[in-house]
MIMARTOR-269753 format. One record per residue (C-alpha): residue number from 0; x, y, z. Coordinates in steps of 0.001 Angstrom, whole numbers, plus 500000, padded with zeros to 6 digits. Example, Ala and Ser with C-alpha at 12.3 -4.5 7.8 and 13.67 -1.06 7.14 Angstrom:
2
+-----+--------+--------+--------+
|   i |      X |      Y |      Z |
+-----+--------+--------+--------+
|   0 | 512300 | 495500 | 507800 |
|   1 | 513670 | 498940 | 507140 |
+-----+--------+--------+--------+
END
This chain:
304
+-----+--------+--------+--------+
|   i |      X |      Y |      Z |
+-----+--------+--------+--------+
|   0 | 440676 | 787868 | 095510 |
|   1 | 437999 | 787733 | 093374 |
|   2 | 435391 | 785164 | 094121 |
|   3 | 434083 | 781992 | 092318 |
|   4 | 430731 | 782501 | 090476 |
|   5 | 428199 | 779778 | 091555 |
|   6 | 426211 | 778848 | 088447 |
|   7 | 424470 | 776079 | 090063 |
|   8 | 421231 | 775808 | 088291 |
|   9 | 417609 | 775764 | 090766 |
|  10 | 414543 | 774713 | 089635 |
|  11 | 411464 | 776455 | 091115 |
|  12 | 407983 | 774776 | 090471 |
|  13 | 404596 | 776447 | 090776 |
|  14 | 407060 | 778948 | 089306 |
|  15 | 404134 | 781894 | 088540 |
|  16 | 402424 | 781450 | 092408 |
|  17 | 403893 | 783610 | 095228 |
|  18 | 406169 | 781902 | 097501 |
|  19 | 407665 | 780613 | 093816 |
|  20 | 408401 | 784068 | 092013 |
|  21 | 409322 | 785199 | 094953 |
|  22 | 412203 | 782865 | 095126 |
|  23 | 413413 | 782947 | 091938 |
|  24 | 413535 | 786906 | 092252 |
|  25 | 415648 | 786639 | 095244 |
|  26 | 417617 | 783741 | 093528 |
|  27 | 418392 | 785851 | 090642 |
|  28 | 419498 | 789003 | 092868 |
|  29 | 421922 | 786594 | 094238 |
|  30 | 423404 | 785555 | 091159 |
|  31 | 422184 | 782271 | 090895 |
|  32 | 420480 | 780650 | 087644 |
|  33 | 416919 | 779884 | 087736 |
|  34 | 414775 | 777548 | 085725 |
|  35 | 410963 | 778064 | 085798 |
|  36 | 408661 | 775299 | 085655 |
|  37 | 405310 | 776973 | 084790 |
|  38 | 401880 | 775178 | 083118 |
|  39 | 401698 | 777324 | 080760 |
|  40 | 402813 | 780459 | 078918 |
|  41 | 401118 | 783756 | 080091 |
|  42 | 401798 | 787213 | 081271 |
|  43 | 403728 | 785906 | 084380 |
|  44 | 405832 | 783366 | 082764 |
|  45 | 406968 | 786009 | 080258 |
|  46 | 407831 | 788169 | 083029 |
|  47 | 409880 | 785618 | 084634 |
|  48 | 411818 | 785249 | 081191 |
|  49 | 412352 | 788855 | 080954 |
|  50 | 413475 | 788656 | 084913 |
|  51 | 416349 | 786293 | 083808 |
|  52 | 415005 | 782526 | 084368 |
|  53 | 414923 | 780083 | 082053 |
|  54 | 411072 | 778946 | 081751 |
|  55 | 409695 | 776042 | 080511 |
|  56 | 406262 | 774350 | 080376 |
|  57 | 405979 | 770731 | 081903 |
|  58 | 403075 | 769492 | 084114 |
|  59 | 403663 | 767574 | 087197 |
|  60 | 402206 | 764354 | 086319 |
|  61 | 404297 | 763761 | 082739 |
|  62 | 407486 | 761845 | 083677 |
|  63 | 408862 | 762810 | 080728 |
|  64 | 408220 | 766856 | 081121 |
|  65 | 409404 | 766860 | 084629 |
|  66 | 412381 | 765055 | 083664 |
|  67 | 413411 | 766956 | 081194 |
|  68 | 412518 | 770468 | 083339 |
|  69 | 415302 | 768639 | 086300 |
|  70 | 417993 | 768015 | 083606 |
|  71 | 421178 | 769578 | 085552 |
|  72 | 419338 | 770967 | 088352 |
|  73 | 421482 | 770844 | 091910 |
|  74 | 418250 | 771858 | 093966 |
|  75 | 414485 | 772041 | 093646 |
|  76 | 411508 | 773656 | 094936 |
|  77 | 408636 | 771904 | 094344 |
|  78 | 405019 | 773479 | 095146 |
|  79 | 401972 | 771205 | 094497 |
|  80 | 398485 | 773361 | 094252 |
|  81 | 396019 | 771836 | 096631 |
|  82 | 394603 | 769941 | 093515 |
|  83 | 393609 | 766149 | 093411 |
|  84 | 397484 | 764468 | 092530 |
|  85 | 399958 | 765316 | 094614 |
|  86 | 400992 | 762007 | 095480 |
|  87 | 401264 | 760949 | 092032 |
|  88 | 403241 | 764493 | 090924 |
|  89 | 405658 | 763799 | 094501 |
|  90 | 406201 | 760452 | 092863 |
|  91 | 406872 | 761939 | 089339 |
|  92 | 409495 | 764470 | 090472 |
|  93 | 411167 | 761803 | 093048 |
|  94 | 411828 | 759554 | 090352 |
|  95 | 413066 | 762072 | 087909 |
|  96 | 415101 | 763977 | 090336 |
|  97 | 417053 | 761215 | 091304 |
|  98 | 417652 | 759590 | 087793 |
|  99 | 418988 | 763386 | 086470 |
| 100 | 421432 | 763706 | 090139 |
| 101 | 419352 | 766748 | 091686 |
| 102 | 421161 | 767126 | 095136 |
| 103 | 418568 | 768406 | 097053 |
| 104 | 414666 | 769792 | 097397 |
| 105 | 412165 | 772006 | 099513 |
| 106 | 409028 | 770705 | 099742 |
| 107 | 406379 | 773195 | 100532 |
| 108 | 403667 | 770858 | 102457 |
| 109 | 401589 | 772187 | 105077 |
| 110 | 400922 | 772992 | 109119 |
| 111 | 398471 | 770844 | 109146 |
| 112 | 400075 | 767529 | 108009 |
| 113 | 399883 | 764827 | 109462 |
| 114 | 398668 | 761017 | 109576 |
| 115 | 395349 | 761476 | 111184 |
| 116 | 394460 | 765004 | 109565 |
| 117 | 390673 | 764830 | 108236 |
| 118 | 391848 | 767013 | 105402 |
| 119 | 392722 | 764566 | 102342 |
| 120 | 395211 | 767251 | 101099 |
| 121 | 396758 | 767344 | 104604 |
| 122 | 397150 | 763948 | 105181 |
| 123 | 398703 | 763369 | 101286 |
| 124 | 400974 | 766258 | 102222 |
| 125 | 402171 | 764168 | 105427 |
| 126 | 402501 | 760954 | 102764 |
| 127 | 404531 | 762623 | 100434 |
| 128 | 406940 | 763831 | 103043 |
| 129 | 407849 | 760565 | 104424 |
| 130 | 408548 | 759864 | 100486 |
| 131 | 410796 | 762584 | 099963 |
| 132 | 412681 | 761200 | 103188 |
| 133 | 413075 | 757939 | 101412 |
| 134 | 414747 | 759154 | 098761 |
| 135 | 418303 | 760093 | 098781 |
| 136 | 417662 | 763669 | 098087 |
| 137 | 418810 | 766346 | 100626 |
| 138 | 415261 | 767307 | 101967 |
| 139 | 413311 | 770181 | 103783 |
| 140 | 409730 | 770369 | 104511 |
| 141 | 407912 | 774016 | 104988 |
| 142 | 404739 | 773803 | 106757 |
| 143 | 403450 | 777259 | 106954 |
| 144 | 400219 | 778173 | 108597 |
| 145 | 397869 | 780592 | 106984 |
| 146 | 399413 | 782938 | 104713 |
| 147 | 398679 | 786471 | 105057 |
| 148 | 397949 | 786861 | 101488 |
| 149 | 394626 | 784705 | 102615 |
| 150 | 393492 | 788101 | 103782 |
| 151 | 392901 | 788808 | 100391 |
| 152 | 391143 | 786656 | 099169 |
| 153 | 388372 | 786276 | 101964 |
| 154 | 388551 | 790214 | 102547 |
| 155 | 384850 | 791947 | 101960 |
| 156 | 384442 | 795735 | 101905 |
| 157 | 381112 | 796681 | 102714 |
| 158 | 379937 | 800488 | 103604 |
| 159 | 383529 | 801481 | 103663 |
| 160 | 384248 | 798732 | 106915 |
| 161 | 385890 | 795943 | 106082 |
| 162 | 384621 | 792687 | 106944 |
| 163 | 386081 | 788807 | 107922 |
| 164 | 383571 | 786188 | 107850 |
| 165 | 385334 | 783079 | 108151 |
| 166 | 384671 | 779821 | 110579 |
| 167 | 387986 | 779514 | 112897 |
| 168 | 386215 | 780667 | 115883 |
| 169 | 388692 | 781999 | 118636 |
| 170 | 392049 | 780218 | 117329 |
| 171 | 395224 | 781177 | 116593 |
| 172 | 398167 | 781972 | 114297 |
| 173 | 400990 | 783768 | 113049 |
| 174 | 399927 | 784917 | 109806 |
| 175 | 403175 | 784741 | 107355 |
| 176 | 403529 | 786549 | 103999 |
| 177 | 404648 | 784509 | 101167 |
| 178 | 407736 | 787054 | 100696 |
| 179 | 408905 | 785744 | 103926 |
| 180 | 408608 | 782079 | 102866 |
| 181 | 410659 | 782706 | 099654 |
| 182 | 413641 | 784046 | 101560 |
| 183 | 413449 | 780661 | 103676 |
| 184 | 412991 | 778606 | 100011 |
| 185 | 415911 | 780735 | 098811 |
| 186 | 418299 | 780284 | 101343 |
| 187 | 417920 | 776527 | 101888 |
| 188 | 418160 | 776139 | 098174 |
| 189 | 421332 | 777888 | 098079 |
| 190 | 423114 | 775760 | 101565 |
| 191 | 420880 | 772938 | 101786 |
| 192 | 422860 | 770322 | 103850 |
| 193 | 422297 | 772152 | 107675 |
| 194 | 418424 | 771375 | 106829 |
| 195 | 418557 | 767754 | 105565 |
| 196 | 415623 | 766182 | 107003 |
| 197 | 414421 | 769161 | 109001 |
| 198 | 410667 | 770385 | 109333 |
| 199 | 410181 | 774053 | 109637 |
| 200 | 406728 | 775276 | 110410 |
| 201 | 406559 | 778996 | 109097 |
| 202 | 405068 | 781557 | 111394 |
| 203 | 404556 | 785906 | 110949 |
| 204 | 406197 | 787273 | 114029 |
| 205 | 402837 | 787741 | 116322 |
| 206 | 400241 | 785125 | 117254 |
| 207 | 397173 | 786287 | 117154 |
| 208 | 392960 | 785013 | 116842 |
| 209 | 390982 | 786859 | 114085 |
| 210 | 389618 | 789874 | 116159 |
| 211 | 393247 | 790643 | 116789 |
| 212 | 394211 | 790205 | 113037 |
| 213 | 391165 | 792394 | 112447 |
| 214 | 392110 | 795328 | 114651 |
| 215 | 395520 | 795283 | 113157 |
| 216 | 394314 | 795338 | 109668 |
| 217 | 392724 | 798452 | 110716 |
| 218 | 395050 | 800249 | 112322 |
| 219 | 397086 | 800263 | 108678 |
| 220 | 393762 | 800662 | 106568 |
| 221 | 392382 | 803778 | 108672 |
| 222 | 388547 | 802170 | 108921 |
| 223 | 386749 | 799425 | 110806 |
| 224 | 387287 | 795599 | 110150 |
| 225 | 385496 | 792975 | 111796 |
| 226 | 385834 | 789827 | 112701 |
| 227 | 382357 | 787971 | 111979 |
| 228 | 383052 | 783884 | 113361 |
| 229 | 380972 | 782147 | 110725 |
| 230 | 379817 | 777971 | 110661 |
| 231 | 382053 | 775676 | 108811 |
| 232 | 378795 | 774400 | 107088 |
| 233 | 377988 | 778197 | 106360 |
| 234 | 381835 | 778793 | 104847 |
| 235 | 381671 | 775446 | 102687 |
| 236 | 378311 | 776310 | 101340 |
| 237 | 379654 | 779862 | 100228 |
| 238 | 382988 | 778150 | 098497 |
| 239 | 380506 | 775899 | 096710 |
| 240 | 378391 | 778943 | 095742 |
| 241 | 381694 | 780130 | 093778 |
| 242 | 382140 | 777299 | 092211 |
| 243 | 385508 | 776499 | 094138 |
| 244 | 386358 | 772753 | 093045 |
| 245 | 385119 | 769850 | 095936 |
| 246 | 389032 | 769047 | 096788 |
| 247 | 389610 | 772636 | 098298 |
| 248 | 386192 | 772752 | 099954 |
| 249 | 386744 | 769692 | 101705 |
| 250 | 390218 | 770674 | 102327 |
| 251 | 389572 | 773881 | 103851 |
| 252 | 386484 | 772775 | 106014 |
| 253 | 388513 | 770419 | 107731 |
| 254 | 391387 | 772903 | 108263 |
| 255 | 389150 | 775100 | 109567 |
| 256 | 388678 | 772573 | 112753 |
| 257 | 392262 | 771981 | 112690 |
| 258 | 392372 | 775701 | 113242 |
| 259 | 389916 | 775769 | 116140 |
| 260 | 391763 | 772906 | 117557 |
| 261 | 395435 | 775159 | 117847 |
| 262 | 397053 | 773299 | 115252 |
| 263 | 398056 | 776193 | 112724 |
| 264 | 398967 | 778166 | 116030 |
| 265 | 402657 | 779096 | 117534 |
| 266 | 405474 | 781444 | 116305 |
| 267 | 409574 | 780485 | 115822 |
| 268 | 412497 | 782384 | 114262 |
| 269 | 413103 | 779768 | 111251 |
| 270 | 411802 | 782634 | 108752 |
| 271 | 414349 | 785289 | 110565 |
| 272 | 417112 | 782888 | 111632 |
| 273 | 417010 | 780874 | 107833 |
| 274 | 415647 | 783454 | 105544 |
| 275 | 417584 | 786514 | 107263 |
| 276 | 414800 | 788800 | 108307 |
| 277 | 412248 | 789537 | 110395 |
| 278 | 408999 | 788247 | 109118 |
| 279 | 406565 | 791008 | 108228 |
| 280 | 403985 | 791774 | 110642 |
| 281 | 399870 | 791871 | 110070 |
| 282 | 400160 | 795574 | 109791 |
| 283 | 403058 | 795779 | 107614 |
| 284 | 401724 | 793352 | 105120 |
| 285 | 398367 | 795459 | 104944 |
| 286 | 400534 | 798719 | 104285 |
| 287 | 402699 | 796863 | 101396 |
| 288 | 399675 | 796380 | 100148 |
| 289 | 396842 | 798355 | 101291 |
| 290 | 395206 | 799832 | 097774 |
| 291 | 393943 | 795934 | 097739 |
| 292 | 392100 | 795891 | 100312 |
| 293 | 389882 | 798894 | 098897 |
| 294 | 387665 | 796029 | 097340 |
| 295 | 386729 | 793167 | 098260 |
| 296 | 388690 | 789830 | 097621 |
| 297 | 387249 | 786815 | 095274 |
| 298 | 385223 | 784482 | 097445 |
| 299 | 384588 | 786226 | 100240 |
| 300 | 381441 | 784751 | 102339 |
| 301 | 378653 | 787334 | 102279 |
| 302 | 376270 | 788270 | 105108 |
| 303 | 373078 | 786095 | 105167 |
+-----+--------+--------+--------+
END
């Protein structure tokens, strides 16, 4: 018997970013149609087009784009940039989503959300959750910790050794790839109901501290990488120095004492046991991508 085709129609915000192509990739594998919100048209959003999804250009905070862009949707993933708004955009696509029927949304928030979190993003991620479970939408939260892509970007080769200066001190985590987060986004897209209301924190498969996550890098890289524990004063002064904007820098200095204080630590099997797979390990997200690490990422913190 030949089975029904499910043209159920997803909506994936911060469409062009990782964890969001990602999805829609995986959604379109699976036969599913895909809309693309995106900010603008570029290289990536024509590549999504030519990929199969339906793009269009809205920006979180115009009622009127958004609710066009969730015209016939049955599920949404919505992914707010840690940008100054989120509230306001949370409150855009809630209103919007329910007046066009959407049945049900993944939030990506954060590990470190919460009421009393020092980090204004953090706690706004924590706010807008608790008005997503207000609504009547079918709802799931993500809270991953670090992703490993973060490697990247703070990643400094210097006399062919690679270097980590970054403040976190001797804490923890599970560092997860944003491939493994789209598999969870995809699959509770496509059967939302089991995860109504549910909070997944998103963890790689090994906990580890930084000179751990160091060593591993260089087992798949073939050279030295060290671990250098840097101030938080130090680390906000150098994300200042590259002109990073003041909500991420206060964002990130106060995550960085979450860090130190355990809270982006601990390891589950939501990303195997909802997305299907084992999540990729330190080593084999430096192999996928290893010619990357032959230079050094965008704001890394240089030595004094």
């Amino acid at each position: 018997m030949e089975m029904a085709q499910d043209d159920r129609l997803f909506l994936i915000t911060g469409a062009t970013g990782k964890t969001g192509s990602g999805a829609i990739q995986l959604l379109l594998e699976r036969g599913h149609r895909v809309r693309a919100m995106v900010h603008r048209e570029d290289e990536r959003s024509h590549a999504l087009a030519e990929a199969g999804a339906e793009v269009v250009v809205a920006d979180f905070h115009d009622l009127d784009g958004v609710t066009a862009a969730v015209q016939g949707v049955a599920g949404a993933y919505f992914c707010y940039p840690i940008l100054p708004g989120l509230v306001e955009s949370t409150v855009v696509f809630a209103q919007a989503a329910t007046e066009a029927g959407v049945r049900s949304v993944v939030n990506m928030s954060q590990i470190s959300a919460r009421r009393e979190a020092g980090s204004n993003a953090a706690r706004q991620h924590w706010l807008c959750e608790r008005l997503l479970d207000r609504t009547e939408l079918v709802t799931t939260h993500l809270r991953p910790t670090f992703f490993a892509e973060w490697l990247k970007t703070w990643w400094e080769m210097r006399g062919g050794e690679g270097f980590l200066r970054l403040p976190f001190g001797e804490g923890r985590h599970a560092p997860i790839a944003s491939a493994d987060q789209s598999r969870v986004i995809a699959a509770v897209l496509a059967a939302p109901e089991p995860h109504d209301r549910a909070v997944y924190t998103l963890h790689g498969p090994v906990e580890q501290n930084h000179y751990d996550i160091a060593s591993a890098m260089a087992g798949s890289l073939g050279h030295p990488v060290h671990y250098e524990p840097i101030g938080i004063e130090e680390f906000a002064s150098a994300m200042r120095g590259r002109g990073l904007p003041e909500h991420l820098v206060q964002h990130l200095s106060n995550v960085a004492v979450d860090y130190r204080n355990g809270v982006f630590a601990g390891t589950n099997d939501i990303v195997k046991k909802v997305g299907g797979r084992d999540p990729l390990s330190v080593e084999e997200f430096v192999a996928h991508d290893r010619s990357y690490f032959d230079t050094s990422g965008p704001y890394f913190v240089p030595a004094p």
